[in-house]
mmCIF file of the N, C-alpha and C atoms, coordinates in Angstrom:
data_MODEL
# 
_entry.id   MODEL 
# 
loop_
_atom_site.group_PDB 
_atom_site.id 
_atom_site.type_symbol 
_atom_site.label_atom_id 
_atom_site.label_alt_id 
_atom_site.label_comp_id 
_atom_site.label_asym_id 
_atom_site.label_entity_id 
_atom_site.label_seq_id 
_atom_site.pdbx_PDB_ins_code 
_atom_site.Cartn_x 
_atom_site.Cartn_y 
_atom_site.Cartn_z 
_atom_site.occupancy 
_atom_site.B_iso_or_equiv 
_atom_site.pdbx_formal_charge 
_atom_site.auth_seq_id 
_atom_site.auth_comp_id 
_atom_site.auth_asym_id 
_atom_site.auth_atom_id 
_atom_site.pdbx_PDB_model_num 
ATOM 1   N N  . UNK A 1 1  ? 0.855   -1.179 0.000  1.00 0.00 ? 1  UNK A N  1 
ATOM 2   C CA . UNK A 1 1  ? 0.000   0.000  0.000  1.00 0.00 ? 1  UNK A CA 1 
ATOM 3   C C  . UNK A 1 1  ? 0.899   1.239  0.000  1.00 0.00 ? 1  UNK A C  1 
ATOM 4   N N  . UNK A 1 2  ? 0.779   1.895  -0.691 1.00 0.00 ? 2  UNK A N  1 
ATOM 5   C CA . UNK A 1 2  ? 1.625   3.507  -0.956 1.00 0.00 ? 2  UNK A CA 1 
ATOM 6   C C  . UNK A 1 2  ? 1.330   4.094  0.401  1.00 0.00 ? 2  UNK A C  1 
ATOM 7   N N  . UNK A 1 3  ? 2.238   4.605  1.211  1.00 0.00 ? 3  UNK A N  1 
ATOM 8   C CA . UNK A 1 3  ? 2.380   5.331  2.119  1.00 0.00 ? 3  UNK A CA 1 
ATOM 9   C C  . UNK A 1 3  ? 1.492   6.350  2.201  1.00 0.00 ? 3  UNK A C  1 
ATOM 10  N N  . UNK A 1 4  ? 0.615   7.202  1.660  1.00 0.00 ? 4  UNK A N  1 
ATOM 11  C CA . UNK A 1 4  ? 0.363   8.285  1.276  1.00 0.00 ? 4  UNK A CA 1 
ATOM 12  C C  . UNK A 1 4  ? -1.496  8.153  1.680  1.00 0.00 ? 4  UNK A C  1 
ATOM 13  N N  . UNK A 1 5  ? -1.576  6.899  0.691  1.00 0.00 ? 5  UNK A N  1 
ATOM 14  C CA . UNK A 1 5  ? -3.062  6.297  0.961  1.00 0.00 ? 5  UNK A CA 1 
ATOM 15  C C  . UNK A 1 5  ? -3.312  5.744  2.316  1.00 0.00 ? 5  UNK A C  1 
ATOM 16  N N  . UNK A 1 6  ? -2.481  5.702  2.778  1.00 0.00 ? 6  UNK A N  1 
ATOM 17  C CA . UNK A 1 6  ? -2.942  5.030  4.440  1.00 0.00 ? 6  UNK A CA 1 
ATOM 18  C C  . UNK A 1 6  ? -3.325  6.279  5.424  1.00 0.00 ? 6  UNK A C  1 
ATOM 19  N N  . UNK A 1 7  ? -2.643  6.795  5.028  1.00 0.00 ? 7  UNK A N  1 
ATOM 20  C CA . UNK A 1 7  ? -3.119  8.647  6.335  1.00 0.00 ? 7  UNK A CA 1 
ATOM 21  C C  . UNK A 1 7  ? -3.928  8.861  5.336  1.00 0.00 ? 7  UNK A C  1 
ATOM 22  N N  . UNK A 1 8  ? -4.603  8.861  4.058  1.00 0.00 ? 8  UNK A N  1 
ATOM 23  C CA . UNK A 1 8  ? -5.972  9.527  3.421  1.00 0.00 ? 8  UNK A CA 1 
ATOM 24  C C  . UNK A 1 8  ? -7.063  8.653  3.915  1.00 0.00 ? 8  UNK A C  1 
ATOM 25  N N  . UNK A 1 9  ? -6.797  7.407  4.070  1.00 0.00 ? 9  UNK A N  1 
ATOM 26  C CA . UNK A 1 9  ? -7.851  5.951  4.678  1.00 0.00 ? 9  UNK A CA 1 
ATOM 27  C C  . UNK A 1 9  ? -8.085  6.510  5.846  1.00 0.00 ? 9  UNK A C  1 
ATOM 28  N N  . UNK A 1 10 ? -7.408  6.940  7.099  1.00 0.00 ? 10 UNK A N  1 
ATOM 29  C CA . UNK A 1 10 ? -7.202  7.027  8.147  1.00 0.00 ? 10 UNK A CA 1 
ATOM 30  C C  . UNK A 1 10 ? -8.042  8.335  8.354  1.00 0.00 ? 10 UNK A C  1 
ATOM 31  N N  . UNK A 1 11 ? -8.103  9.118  7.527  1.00 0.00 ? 11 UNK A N  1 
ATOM 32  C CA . UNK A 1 11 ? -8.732  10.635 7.642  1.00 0.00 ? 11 UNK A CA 1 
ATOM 33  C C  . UNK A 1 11 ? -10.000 10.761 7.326  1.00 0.00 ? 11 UNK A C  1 
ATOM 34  N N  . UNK A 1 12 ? -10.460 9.481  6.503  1.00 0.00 ? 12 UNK A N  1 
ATOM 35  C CA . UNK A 1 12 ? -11.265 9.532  5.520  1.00 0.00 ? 12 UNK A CA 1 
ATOM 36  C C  . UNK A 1 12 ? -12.357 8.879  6.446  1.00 0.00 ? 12 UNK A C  1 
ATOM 37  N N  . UNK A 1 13 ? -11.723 7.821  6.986  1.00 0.00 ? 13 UNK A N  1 
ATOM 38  C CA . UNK A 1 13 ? -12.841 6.687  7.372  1.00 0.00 ? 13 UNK A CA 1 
ATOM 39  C C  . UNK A 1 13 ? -13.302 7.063  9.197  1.00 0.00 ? 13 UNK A C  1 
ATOM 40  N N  . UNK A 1 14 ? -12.053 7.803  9.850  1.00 0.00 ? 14 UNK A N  1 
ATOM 41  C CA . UNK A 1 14 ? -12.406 8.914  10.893 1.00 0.00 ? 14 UNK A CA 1 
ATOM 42  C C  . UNK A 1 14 ? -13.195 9.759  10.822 1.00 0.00 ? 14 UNK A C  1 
ATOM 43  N N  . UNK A 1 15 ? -13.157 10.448 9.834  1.00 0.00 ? 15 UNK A N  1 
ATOM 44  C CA . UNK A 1 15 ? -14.550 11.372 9.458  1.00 0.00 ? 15 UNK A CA 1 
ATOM 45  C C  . UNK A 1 15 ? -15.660 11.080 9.343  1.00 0.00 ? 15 UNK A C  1 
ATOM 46  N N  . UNK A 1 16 ? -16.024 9.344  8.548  1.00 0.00 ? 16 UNK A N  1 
ATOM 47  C CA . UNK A 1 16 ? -16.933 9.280  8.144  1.00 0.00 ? 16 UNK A CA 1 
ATOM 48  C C  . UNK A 1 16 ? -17.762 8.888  9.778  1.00 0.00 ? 16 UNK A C  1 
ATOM 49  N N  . UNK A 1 17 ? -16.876 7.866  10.653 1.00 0.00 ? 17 UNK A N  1 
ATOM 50  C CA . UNK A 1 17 ? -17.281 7.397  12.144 1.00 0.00 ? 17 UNK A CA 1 
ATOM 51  C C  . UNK A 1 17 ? -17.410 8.500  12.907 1.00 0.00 ? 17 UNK A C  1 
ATOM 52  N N  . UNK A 1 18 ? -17.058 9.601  12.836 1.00 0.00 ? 18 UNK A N  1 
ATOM 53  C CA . UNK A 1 18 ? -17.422 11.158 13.522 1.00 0.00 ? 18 UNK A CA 1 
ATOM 54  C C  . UNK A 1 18 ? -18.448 11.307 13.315 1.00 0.00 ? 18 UNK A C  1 
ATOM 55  N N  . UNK A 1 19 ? -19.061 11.613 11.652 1.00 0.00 ? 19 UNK A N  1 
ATOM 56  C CA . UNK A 1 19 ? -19.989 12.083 10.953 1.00 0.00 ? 19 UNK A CA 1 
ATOM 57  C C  . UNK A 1 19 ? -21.066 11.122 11.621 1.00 0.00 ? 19 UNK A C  1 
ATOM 58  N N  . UNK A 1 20 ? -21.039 9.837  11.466 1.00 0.00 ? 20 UNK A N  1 
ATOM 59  C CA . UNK A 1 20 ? -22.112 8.831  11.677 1.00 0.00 ? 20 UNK A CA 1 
ATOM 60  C C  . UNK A 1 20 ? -22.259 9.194  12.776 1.00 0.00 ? 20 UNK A C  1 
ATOM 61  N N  . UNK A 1 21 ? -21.808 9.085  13.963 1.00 0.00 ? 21 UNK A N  1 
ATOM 62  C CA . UNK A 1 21 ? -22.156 9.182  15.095 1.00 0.00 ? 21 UNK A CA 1 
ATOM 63  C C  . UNK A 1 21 ? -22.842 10.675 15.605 1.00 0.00 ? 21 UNK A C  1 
ATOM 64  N N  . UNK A 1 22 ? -22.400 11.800 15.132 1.00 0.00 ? 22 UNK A N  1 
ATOM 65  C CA . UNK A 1 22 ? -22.860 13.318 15.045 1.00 0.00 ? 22 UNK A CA 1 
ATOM 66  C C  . UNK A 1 22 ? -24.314 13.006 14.602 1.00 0.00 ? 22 UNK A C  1 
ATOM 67  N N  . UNK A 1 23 ? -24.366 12.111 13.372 1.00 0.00 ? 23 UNK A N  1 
ATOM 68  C CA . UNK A 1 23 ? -25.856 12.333 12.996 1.00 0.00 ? 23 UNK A CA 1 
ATOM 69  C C  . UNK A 1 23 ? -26.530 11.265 13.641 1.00 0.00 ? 23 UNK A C  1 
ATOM 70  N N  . UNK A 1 24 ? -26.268 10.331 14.218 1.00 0.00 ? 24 UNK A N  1 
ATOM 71  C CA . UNK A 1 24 ? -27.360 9.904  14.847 1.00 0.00 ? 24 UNK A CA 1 
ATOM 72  C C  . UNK A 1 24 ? -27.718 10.163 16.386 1.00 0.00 ? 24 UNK A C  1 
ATOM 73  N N  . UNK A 1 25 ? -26.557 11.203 16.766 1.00 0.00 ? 25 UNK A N  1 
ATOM 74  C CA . UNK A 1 25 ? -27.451 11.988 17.603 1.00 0.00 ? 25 UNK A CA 1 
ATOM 75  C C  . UNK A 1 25 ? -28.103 13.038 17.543 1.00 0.00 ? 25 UNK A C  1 
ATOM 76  N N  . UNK A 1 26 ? -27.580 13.879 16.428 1.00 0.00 ? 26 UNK A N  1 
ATOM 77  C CA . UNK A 1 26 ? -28.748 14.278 16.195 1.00 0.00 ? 26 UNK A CA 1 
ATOM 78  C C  . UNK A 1 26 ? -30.160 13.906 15.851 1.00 0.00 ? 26 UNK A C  1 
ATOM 79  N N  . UNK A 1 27 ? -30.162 12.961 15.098 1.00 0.00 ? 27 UNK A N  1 
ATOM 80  C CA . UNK A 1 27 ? -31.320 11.760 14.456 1.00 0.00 ? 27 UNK A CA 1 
ATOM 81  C C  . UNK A 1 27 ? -32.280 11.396 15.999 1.00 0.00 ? 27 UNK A C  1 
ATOM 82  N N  . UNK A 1 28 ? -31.009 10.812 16.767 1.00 0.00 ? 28 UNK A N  1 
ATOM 83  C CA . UNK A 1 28 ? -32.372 9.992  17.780 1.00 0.00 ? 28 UNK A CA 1 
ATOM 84  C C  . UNK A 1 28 ? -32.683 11.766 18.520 1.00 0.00 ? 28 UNK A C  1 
ATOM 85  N N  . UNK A 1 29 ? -31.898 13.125 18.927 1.00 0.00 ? 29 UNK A N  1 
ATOM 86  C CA . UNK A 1 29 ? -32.489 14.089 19.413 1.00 0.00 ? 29 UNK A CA 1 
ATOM 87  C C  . UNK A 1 29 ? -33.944 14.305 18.973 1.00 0.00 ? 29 UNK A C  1 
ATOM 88  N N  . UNK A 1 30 ? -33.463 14.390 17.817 1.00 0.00 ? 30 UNK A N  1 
ATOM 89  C CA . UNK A 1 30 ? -34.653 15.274 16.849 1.00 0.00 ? 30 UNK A CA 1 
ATOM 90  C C  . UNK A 1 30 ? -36.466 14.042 17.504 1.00 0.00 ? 30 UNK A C  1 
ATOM 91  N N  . UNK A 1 31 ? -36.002 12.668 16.734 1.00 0.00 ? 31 UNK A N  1 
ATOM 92  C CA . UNK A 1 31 ? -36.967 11.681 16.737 1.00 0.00 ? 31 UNK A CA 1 
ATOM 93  C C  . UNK A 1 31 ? -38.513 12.222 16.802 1.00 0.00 ? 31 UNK A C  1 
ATOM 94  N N  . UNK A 1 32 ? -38.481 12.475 15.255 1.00 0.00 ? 32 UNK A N  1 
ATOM 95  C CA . UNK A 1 32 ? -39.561 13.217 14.945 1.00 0.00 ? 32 UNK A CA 1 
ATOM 96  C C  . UNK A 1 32 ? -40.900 11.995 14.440 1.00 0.00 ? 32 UNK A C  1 
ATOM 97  N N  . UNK A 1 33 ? -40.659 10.477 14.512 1.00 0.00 ? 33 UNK A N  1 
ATOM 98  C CA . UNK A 1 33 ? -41.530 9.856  14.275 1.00 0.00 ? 33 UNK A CA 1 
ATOM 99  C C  . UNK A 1 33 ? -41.351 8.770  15.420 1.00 0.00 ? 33 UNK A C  1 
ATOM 100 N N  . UNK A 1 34 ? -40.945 9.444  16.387 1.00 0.00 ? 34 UNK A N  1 
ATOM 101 C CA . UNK A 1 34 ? -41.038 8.232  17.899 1.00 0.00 ? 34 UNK A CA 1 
ATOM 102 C C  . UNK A 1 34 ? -39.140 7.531  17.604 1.00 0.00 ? 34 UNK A C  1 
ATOM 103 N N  . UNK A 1 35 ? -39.051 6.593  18.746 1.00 0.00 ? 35 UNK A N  1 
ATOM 104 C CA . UNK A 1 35 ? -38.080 6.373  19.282 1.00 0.00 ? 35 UNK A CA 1 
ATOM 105 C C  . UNK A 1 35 ? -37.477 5.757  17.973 1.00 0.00 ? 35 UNK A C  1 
ATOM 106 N N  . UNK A 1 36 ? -36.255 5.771  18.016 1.00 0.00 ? 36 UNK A N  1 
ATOM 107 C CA . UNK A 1 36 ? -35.389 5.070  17.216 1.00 0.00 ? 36 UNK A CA 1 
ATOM 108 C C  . UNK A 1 36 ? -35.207 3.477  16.966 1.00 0.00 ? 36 UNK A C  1 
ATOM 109 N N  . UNK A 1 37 ? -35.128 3.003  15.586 1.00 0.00 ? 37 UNK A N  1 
ATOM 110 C CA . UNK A 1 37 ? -35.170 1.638  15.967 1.00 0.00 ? 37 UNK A CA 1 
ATOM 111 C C  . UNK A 1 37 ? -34.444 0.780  16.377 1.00 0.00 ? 37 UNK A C  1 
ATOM 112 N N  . UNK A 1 38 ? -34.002 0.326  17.845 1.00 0.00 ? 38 UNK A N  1 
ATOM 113 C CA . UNK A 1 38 ? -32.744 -0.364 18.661 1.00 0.00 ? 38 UNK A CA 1 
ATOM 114 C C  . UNK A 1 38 ? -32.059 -0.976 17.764 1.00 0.00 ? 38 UNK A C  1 
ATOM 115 N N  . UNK A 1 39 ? -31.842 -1.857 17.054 1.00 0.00 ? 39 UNK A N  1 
ATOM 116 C CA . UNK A 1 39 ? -31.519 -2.459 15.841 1.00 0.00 ? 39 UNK A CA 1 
ATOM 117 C C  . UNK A 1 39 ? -30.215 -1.397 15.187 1.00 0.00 ? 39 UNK A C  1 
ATOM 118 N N  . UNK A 1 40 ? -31.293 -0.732 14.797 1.00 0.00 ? 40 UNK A N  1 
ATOM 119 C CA . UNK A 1 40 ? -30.638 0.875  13.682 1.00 0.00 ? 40 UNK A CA 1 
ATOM 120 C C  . UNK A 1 40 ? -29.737 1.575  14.760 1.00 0.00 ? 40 UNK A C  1 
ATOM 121 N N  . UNK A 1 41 ? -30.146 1.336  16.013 1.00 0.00 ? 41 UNK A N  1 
ATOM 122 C CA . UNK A 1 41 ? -28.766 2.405  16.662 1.00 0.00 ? 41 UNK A CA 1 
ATOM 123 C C  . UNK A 1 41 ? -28.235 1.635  17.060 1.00 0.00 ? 41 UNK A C  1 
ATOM 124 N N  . UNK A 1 42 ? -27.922 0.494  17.819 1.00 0.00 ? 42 UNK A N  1 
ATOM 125 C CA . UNK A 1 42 ? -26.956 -0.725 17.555 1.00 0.00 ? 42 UNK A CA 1 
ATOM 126 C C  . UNK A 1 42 ? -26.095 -0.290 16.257 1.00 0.00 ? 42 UNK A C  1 
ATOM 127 N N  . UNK A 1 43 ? -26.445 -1.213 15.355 1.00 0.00 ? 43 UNK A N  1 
ATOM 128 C CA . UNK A 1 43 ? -25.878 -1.082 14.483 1.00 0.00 ? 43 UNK A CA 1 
ATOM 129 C C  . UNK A 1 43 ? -24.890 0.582  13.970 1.00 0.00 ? 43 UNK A C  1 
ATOM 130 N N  . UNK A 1 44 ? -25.658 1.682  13.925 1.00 0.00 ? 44 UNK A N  1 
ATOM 131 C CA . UNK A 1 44 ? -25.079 2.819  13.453 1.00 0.00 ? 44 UNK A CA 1 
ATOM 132 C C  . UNK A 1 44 ? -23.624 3.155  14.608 1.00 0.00 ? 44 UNK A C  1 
ATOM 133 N N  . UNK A 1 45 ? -24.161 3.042  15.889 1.00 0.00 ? 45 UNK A N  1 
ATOM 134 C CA . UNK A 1 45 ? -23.400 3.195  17.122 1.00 0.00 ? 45 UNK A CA 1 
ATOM 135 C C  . UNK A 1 45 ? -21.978 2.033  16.362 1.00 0.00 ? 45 UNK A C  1 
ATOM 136 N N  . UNK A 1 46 ? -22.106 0.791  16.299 1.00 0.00 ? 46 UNK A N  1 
ATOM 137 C CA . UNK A 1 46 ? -21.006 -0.076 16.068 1.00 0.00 ? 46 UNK A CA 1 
ATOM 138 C C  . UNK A 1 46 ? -20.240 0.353  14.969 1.00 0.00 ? 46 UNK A C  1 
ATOM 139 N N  . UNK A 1 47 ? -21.038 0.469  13.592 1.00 0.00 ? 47 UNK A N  1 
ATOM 140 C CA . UNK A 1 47 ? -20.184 1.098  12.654 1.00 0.00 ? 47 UNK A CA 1 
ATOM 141 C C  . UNK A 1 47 ? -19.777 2.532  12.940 1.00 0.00 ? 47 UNK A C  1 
ATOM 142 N N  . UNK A 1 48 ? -19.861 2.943  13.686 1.00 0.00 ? 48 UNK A N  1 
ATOM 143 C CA . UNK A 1 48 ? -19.123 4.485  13.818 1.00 0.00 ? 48 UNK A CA 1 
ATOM 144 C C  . UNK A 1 48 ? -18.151 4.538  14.920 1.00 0.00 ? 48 UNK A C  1 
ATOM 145 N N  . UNK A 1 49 ? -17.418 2.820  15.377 1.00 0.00 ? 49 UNK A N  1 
ATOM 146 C CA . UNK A 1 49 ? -16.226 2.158  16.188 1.00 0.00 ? 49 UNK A CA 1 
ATOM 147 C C  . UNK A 1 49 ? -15.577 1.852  15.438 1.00 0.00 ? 49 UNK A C  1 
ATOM 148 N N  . UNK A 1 50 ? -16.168 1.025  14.199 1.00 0.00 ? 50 UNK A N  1 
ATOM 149 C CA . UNK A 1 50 ? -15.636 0.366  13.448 1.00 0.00 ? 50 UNK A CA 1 
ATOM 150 C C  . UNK A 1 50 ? -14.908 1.128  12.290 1.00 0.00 ? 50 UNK A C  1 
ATOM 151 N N  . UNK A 1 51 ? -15.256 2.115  11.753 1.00 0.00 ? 51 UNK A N  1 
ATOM 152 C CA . UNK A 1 51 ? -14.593 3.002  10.908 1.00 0.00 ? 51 UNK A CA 1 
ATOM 153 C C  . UNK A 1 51 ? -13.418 3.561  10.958 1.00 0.00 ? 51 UNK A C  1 
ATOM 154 N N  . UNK A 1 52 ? -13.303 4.087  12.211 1.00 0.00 ? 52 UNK A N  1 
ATOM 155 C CA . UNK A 1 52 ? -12.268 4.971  12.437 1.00 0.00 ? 52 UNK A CA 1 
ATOM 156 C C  . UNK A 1 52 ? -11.161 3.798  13.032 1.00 0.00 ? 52 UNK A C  1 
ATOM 157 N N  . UNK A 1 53 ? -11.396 2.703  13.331 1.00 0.00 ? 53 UNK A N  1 
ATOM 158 C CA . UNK A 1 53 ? -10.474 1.972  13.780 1.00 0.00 ? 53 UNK A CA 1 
ATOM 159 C C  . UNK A 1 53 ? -10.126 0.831  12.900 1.00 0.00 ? 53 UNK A C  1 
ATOM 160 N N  . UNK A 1 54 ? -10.795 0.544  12.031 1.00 0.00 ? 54 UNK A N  1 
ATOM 161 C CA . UNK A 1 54 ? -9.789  0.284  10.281 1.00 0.00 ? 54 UNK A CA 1 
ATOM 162 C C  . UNK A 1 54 ? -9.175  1.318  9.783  1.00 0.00 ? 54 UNK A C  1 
ATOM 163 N N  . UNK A 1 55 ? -9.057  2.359  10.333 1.00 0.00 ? 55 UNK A N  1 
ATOM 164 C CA . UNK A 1 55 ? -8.365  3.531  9.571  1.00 0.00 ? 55 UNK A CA 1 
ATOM 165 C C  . UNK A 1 55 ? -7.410  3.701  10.362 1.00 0.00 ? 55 UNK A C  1 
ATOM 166 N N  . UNK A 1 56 ? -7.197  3.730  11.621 1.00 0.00 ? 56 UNK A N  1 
ATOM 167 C CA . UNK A 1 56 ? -6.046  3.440  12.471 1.00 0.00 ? 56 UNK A CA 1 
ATOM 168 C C  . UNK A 1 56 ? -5.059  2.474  12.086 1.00 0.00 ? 56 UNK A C  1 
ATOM 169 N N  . UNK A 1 57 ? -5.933  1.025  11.668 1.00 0.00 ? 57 UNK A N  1 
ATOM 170 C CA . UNK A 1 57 ? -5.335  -0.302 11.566 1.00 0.00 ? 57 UNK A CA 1 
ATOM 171 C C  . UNK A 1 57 ? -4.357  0.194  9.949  1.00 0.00 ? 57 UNK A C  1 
ATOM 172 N N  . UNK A 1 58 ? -5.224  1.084  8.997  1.00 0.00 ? 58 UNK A N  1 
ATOM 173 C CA . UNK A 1 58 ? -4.322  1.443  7.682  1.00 0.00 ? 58 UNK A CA 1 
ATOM 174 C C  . UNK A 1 58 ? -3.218  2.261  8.073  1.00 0.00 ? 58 UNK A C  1 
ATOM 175 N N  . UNK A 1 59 ? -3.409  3.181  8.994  1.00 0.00 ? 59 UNK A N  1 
ATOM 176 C CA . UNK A 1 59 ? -2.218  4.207  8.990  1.00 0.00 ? 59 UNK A CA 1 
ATOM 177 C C  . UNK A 1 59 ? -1.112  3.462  9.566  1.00 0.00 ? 59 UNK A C  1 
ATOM 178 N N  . UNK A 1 60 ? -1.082  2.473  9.845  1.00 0.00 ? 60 UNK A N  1 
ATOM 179 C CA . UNK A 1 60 ? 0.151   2.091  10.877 1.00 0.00 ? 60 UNK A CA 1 
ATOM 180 C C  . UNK A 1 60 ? 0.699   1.168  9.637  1.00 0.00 ? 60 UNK A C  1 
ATOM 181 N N  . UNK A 1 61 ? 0.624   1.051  8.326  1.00 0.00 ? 61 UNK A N  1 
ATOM 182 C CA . UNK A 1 61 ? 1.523   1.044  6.856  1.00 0.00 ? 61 UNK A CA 1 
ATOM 183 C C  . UNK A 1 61 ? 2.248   1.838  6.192  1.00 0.00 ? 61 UNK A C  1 
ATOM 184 N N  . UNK A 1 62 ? 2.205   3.344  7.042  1.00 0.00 ? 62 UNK A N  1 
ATOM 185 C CA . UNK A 1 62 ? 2.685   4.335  6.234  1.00 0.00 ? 62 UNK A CA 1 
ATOM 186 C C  . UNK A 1 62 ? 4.178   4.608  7.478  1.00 0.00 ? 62 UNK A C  1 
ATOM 187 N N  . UNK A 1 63 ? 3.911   3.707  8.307  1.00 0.00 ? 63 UNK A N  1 
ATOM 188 C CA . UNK A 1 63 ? 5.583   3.551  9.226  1.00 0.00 ? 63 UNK A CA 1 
ATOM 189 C C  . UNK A 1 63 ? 6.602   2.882  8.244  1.00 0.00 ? 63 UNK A C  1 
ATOM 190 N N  . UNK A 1 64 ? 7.825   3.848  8.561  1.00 0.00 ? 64 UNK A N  1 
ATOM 191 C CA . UNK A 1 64 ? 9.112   2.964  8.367  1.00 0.00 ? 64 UNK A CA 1 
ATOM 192 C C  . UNK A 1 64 ? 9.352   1.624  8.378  1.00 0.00 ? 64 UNK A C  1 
ATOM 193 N N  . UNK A 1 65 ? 8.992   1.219  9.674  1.00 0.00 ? 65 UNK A N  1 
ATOM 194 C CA . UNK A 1 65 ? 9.563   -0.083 10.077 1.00 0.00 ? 65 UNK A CA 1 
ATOM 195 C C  . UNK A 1 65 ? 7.927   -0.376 10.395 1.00 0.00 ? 65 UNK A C  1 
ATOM 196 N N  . UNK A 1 66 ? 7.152   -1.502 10.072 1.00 0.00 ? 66 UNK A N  1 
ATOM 197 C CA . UNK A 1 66 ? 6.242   -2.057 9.777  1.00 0.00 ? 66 UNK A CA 1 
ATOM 198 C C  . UNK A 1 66 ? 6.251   -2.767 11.573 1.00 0.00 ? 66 UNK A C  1 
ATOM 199 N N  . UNK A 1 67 ? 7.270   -3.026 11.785 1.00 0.00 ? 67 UNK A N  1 
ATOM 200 C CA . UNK A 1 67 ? 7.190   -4.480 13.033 1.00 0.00 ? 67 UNK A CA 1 
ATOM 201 C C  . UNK A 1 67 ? 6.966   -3.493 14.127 1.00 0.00 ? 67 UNK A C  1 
ATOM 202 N N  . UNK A 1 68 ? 7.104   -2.336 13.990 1.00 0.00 ? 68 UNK A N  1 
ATOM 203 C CA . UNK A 1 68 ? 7.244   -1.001 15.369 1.00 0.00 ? 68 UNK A CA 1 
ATOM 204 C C  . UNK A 1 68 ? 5.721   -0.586 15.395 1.00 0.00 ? 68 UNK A C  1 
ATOM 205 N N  . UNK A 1 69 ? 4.366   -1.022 14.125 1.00 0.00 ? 69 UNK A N  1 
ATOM 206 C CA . UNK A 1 69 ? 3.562   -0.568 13.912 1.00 0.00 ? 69 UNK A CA 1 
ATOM 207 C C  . UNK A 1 69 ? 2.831   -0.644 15.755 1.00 0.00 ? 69 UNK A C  1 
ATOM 208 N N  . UNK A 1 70 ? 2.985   -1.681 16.672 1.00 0.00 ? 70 UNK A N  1 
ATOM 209 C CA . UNK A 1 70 ? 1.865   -1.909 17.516 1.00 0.00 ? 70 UNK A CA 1 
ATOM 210 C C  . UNK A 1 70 ? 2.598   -0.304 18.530 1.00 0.00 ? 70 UNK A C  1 
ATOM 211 N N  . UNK A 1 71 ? 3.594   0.114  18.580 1.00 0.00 ? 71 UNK A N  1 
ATOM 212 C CA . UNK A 1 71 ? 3.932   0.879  18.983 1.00 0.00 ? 71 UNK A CA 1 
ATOM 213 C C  . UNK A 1 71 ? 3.105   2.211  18.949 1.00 0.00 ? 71 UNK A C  1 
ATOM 214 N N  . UNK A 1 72 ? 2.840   2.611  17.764 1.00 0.00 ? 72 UNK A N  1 
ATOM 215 C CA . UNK A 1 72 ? 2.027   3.772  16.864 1.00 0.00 ? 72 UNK A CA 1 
ATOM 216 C C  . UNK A 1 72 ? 0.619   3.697  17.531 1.00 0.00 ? 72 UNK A C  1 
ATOM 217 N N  . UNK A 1 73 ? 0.466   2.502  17.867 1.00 0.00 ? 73 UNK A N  1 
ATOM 218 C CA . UNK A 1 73 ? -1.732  2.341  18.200 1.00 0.00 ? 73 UNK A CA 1 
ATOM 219 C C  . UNK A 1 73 ? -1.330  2.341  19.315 1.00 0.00 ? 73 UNK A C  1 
# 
């Protein structure tokens, strides 16, 4: 993987687990047709862990020394 693309993965997929999580609190605030569906915030809540921490798992390719990566997390 090109060095370069791993901090854009890392920025990219952080944002998006920020973003998700920003909007579904706003989403369940608002809850303009009754409560949210447990399921749907399960789920949204997990993928917005899961994003930003495959993007962690990419940036630690754009190290020198690959074997020092657990160091970096």
């Amino acid at each position: 993987m090109r060095p370069d693309i791993s901090l854009v993965l890392l920025t990219v997929l952080a944002g998006l687990g920020q973003g998700l999580f920003i909007f579904l609190v706003i989403l369940d605030s608002l809850a303009l047709m009754g409560e949210l569906p447990v399921a749907f915030s399960y789920a949204a809540v997990n993928l917005s862990v899961v994003l930003p921490s495959i993007g962690m798992v990419a940036s630690t390719f754009h190290l020198g020394y690959p074997q020092i990566a657990w160091k970096a997390l």
